[in-house]
N, C-alpha and C positions, 0 to 999 in steps of 0.2 A: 479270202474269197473276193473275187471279184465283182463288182457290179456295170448296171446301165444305167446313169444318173441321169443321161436327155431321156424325158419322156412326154407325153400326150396327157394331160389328166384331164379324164370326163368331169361333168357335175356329178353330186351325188345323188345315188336315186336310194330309196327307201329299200328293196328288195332286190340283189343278183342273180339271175337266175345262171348258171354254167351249162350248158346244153338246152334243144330244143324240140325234145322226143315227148313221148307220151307224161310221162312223169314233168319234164321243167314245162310243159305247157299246160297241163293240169293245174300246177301251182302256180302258173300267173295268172290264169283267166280267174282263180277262184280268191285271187288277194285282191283283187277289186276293191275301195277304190286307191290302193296303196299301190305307189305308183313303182312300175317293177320293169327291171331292162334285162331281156333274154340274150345273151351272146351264144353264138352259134358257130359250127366250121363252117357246116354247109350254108344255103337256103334253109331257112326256119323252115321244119315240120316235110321237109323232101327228101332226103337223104340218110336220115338217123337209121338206130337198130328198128325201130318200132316201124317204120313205115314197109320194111320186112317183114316183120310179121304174117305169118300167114293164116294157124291153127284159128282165134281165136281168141274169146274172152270166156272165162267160165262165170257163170252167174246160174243159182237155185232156183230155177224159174217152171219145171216143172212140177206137174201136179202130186206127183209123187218125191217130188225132190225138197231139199232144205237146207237152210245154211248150216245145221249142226253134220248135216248130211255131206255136204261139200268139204267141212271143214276137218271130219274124220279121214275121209279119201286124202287133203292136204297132209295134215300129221303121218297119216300110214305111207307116203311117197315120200315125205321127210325124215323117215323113221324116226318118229317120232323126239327129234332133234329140235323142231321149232319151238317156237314160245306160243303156247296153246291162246295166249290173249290177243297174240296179234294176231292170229290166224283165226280168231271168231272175231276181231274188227275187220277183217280183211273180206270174209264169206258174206257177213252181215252187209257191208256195203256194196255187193255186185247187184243185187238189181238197181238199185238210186245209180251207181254208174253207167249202166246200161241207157235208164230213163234220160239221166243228163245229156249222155252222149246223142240220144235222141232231139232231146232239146235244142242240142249244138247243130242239127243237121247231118247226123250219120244216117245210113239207110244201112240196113239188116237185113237179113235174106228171110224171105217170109213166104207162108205157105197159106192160102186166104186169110191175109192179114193176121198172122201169128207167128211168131217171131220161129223159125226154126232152129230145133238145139240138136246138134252133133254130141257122139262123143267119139271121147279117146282113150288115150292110155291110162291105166290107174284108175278112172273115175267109174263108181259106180251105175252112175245117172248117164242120161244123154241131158247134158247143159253147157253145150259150148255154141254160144251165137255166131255165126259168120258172118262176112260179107263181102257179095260178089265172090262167093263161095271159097277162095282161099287170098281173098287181101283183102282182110280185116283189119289187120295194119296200115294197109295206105289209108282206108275209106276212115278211118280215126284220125289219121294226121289229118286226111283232108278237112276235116270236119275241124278239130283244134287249129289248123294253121288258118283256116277261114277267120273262124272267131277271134284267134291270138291279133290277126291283122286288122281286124274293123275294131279291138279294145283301144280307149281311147288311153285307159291308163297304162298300155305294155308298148316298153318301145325295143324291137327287134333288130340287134345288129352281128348280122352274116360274116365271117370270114375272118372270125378273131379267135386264136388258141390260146387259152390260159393256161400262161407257164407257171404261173405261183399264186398263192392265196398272199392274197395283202394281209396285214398284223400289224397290231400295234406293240410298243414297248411292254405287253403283259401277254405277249400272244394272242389277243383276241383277235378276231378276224374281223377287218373290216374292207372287205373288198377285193379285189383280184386285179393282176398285173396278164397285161394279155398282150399278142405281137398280132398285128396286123397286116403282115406279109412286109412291111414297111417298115414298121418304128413301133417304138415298144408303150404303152397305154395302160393309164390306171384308173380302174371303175370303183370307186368307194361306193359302201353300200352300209346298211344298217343289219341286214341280214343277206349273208352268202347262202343260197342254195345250190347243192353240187347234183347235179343232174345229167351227169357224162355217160351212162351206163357203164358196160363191161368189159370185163378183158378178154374175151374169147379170142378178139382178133390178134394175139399175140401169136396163137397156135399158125401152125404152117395152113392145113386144112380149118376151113372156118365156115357157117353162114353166116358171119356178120362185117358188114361193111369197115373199111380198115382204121376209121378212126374208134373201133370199139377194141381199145387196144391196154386200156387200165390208165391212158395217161392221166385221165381226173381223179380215180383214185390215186394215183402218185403225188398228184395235188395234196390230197389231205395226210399222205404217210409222209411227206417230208415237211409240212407246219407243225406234227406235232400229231396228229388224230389218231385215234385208235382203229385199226382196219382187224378182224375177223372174219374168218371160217373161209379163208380166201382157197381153202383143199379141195370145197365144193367146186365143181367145175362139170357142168353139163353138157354131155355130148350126145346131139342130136343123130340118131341111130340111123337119117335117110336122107343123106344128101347125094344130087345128083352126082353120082363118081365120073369125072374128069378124064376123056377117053387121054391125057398126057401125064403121063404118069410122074413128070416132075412140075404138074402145076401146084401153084403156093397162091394162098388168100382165099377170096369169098367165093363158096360152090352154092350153086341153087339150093333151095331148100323141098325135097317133099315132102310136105305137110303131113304131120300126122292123122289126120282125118282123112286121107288115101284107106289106113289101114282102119281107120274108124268104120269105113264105107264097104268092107272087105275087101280091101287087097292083099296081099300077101307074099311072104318071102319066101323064095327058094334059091337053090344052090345052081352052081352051072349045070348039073344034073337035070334039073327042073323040079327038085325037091323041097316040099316045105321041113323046114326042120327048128320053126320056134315051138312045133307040138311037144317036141322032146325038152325044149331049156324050160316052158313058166305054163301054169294051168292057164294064164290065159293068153299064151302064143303070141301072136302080133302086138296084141294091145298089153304085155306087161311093162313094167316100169322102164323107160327108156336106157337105164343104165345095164338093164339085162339085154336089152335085145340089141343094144350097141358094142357089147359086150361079145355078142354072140354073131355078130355080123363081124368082127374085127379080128375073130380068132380062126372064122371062115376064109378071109383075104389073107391071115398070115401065113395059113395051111397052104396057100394057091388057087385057092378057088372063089370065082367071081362069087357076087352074090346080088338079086333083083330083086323090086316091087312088082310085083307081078298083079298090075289093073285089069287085064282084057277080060274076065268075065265082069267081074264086082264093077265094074264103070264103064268099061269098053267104050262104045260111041256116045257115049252121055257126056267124055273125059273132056271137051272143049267148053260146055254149058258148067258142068260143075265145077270144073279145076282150072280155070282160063291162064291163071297166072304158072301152074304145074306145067300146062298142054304148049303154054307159051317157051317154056323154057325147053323143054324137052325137043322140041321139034327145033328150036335153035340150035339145038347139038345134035340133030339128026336121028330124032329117037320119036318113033309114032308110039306115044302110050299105050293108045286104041288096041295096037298089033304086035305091041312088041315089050316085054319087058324090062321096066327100067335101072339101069345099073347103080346100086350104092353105096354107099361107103358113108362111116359115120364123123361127123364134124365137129369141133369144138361149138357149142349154141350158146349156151348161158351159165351166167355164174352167180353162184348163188351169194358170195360172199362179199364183203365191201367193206361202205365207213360203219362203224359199228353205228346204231343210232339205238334212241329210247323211243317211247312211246307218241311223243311228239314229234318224230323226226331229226330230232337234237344231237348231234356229234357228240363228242368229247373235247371238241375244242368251243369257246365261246363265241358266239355270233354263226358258226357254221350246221349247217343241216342239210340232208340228204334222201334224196328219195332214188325209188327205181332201180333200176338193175346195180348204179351206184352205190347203194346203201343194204347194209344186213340187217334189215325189218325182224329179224327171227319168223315171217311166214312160211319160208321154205324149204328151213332144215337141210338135212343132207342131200338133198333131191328136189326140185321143184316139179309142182307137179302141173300136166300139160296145160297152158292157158291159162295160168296164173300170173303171169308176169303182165302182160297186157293190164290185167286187172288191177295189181299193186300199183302200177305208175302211174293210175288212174286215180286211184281209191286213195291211195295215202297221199299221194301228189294236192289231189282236194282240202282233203284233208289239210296240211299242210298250210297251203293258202289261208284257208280260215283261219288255222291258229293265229297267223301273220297279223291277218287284220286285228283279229283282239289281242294281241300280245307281241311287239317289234321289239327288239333291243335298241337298249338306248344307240345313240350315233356320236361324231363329231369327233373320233377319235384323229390322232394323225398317224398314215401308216407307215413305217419302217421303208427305209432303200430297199428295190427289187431284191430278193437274193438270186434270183436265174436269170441266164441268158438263155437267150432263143437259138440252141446250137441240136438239133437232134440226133441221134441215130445214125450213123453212116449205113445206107441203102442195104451194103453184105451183112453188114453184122445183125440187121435188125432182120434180114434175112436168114442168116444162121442162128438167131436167138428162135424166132418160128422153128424151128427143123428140130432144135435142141428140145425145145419144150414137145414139141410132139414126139418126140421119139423116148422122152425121159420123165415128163411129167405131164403123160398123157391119159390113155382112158386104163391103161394096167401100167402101175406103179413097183419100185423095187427102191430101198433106203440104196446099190449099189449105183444106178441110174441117177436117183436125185443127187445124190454126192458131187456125180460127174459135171451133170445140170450145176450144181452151188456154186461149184468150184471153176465152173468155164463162164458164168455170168460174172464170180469177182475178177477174173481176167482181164474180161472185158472194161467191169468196172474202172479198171486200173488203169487203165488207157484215156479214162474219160476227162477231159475238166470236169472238175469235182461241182462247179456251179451251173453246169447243163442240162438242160432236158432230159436228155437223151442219158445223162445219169441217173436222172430220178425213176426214167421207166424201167432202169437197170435194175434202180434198187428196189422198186415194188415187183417186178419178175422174184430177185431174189427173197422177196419176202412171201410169194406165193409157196415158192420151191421150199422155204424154211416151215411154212406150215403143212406142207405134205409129208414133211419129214418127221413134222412134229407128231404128226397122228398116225401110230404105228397101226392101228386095226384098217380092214376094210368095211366101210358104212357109206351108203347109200351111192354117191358118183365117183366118190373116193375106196377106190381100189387098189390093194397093196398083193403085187403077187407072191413077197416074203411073210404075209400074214394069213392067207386064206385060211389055214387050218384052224385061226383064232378067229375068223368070221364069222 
C-alpha cells in the first residue's frame, strides 16, 4: 500500500468534528468551553443535507400530545426494530430542542404567538414545527451557523474532505487526514466526531445534495468500525419528477406537509388511488405510498401531487420554497398538478453507536444521519431526523465536556490517497443501485449489483477513495442481501409472501 508522506499537520484541537450539518454543529456549540474544529466540504451550515430539509421537526408539544405518545408513532414506523431507550431519549428531548433552537435565534411559524404544529405521515398528533413554512432546515442552519461563527471556542474550516480517520499503533482514533484541494492535512484531535450524514446520494435519483454520498461512513468501515442496518434506506415518495428522463442526482423535494395540508395523488387518469393501498391514503408510511407511486410509473402511468384545492393560491405564502421550485421547472402548483416520482432521502443505517454516541472504534463517535442511534428502526418516521442531529448531537457535546479521551497519541502514515471515483463509473454505480438495490429488491439483482461493484473494485488502487466508497456501496448491497424478509423500507420482491 502505498502512501502520501508530505503533509500539512494542524495543531491539535480537543474535539473533531467531520461535517457541518445539524448534528456536527449541535455538537460543537454544546462542548463549550472545549475547544472543537468543524471541517466542512462546503461553507459551514449552507450547503449540508439539513439545510434541505424541508418537513420539519417533531416535538410533543400539543395539548393532547406526549413524548410516550410520539414515541409509540416512532417504534410503529420502525416496526418496531428501534431500541425503545433511545427513542424515549430522543421524544423526551424535542421540546428543550425546540426551546434551545429558540435560544439560538430560529424563528417558527406561529399563529398569535403559538408555535404551529403540522402533521404528517405516520404520526398520530399534529407536532411538527415549521418554518417559513417548508425550510425548516435552512432557518436551523441559519440559526446554528450564526452561533457556530460568533463561538469563540469552534474554529470552522471549509473545503476539506476527509479521506481517512488518523489511528494510532492500537487503532485508536486520533484525528483525521483530509485533502484540501491541494495537499494532504492532518487534524489530531482527542475526540473524532463523524458527522457526514448519508448515503442516499449514491442512488441515481436523490433529494440530497451529492456530497450525501456514504463517503464518511466509508471513513469508519475502512479503520475498522462497526456500520449496521445499512438495508434501511428511505425513499422519499414525492419528489419533483424531472421533465428529462435521463437526469441523475438531486430532485426537489415536496415536502411531506403538502399532503399533511391535503393534497393528494392521483394517476394520469386524475384518480386518487392511495384510498385503495393504506387506511390512511396519503399520509401512510412513506414506504407504502413510494412503493405505490413506483409501481404506477413502471406500469406507464404518470403520477401527481395534486395541491389546487387543499392549497391553491395560498401555495406561494405556505410553501415558498415548493412554489419556488415548481415554477422553475414550469409547473404553477396553484393550477396545475405536480408530477412525482419517489427519491432515495434518508438512511437510516450507519456507524453503529451506543448510548453515548460512542463507536466501536476508540476515540470515534457519531451522530445524525451518520450514525445507527437505534431511533429509527426499519423506517424513519417523518421529521425525526432534524430532531436526532439535534438532540443526540447535544447531547453529545455535553458528554464531551465531562468526559474527553485521553490525547497525545502519535498517528500512523495516511493509509489513502485523494484519488476518487472516475465521473462514469460513480455514474454507473447510481443507475446500478437504483435499478438493483432500490425501493423493490430481488437476491437475483443484488447479486448483479455485488458482483458489478467488485468489478469495479478491481480496477481501483486498492489505497483510494474512490475504493473505500466502492467498498461501503458493497457493504450496503451485502446487508440487503443479508436480510431475506421484507420490513419496513427494506423490501425483497423474492420474499413478500413471508412478509
Amino acid at each position: 500500500m502505498s502512501t502520501q508522506p508530505a503533509f500539512i499537520a494542524g495543531p491539535p484541537s480537543e474535539v473533531l468534528v467531520i461535517g457541518a450539518g445539524a448534528a456536527g454543529l449541535s455538537t460543537a456549540l454544546a462542548a463549550a468551553p472545549r475547544a472543537v474544529r468543524v471541517l466542512s466540504l462546503a461553507e459551514p451550515a449552507r450547503d449540508g443535507a439539513s439545510t434541505w430539509a424541508q418537513g420539519g421537526i417533531a416535538a410533543a408539544l400539543g395539548a393532547q400530545d406526549s413524548p410516550a405518545l410520539h414515541a409509540a408513532d416512532t417504534l410503529a414506523a420502525g416496526q418496531h426494530l428501534n431500541q425503545p431507550d433511545a427513542v424515549a431519549r430522543l421524544t423526551a428531548a424535542a421540546a428543550s430542542v425546540i426551546d434551545w433552537l429558540q435560544t439560538l435565534g430560529a424563528h417558527f411559524d406561529r399563529r398569535d404567538d403559538v408555535l404551529l404544529l403540522g402533521r404528517e405521515a405516520a404520526h398520530g398528533q399534529a407536532r411538527i414545527v415549521h418554518a417559513h413554512g417548508d425550510a425548516t432546515g435552512a432557518e436551523v442552519m441559519r440559526a446554528l451557523g450564526a452561533a457556530s461563527r460568533a463561538a469563540r471556542h469552534i474554529e470552522l474550516l471549509a473545503a476539506r474532505r476527509a479521506i481517512a480517520l488518523a489511528q494510532d499503533a492500537s487503532a485508536r482514533v486520533v484525528g483525521a487526514w483530509a485533502w484540501n484541494g491541494h495537499a494532504l492535512e492532518l487534524w489530531p484531535a482527542r475526540a473524532v466526531v463523524l458527522a457526514s450524514g448519508g448515503y442516499a446520494a449514491l442512488y441515481r435519483s436523490t433529494t440530497n445534495p451529492a456530497a450525501s454520498d456514504g463517503s464518511g461512513m466509508a471513513l469508519a468501515l475502512v479503520a475498522g468500525a462497526r456500520l449496521t442496518d445499512l438495508e434501511f434506506v428511505q425513499f422519499h415518495p414525492t419528489a419533483l419528477a424531472p421533465a428529462d428522463a435521463a437526469h441523475d442526482g438531486q430532485l426537489p423535494l415536496l415536502t411531506e406537509a403538502l399532503r399533511g395540508a391535503g393534497a393528494t395523488l392521483i394517476d394520469q387518469h386524475g384518480q386518487r388511488f392511495m384510498l385503495a393501498e393504506h387506511a390512511l391514503a396519503e399520509l401512510a408510511p412513506r414506504d407504502v405510498v413510494a412503493r405505490a407511486i413506483a409501481a404506477r410509473r413502471l406500469a406507464g402511468s404518470a403520477v401527481f401531487l395534486d395541491a389546487r384545492a387543499a392549497i391553491g393560491a395560498e401555495f406561494p405564502q405556505r410553501f415558498p420554497t415548493v412554489f419556488a421550485a415548481c415554477m422553475q421547472a414550469g409547473i404553477d402548483p396553484r393550477a396545475q398538478p405536480m408530477p412525482v416520482t419517489p427519491a432515495a432521502h434518508y438512511c437510516m443505517g450507519g456507524v453503529f453507536t451506543d448510548d453515548r454516541a460512542r463507536s466501536t472504534l476508540d476515540g470515534l463517535y457519531a451522530v445524525g444521519e451518520a450514525a445507527a442511534s437505534g431511533v429509527h428502526g426499519a423506517n424513519r418516521l417523518a421529521s425525526n431526523s432534524l430532531l436526532e442531529g439535534l438532540a443526540f448531537g447535544r447531547d453529545l457535546g455535553l458528554a464531551l465536556v465531562a468526559d474527553l479521551p485521553r490525547g497525545g497519541a502519535t498517528a500512523q502514515p495516511c493509509p489513502r490517497r485523494h484519488q476518487p471515483l472516475a465521473a462514469d463509473v460513480r455514474a454507473e454505480l447510481a443507475a446500478l443501485l437504483w435499478a438493483q438495490a432500490g425501493l423493490v429488491r430481488c437476491e437475483q439483482g443484488l447479486a448483479l449489483a455485488a458482483a458489478q461493484i467488485e468489478r469495479w473494485l478491481d480496477q481501483q488502487a486498492t489505497d483510494s477513495s474512490g475504493a473505500d466508497l466502492l467498498r461501503f456501496a458493497a457493504a450496503a448491497v451485502a446487508a440487503m442481501r443479508a436480510r431475506r424478509d421484507s420490513i419496513g423500507a427494506h423490501w425483497r420482491s423474492d420474499a413478500q409472501q413471508a412478509a
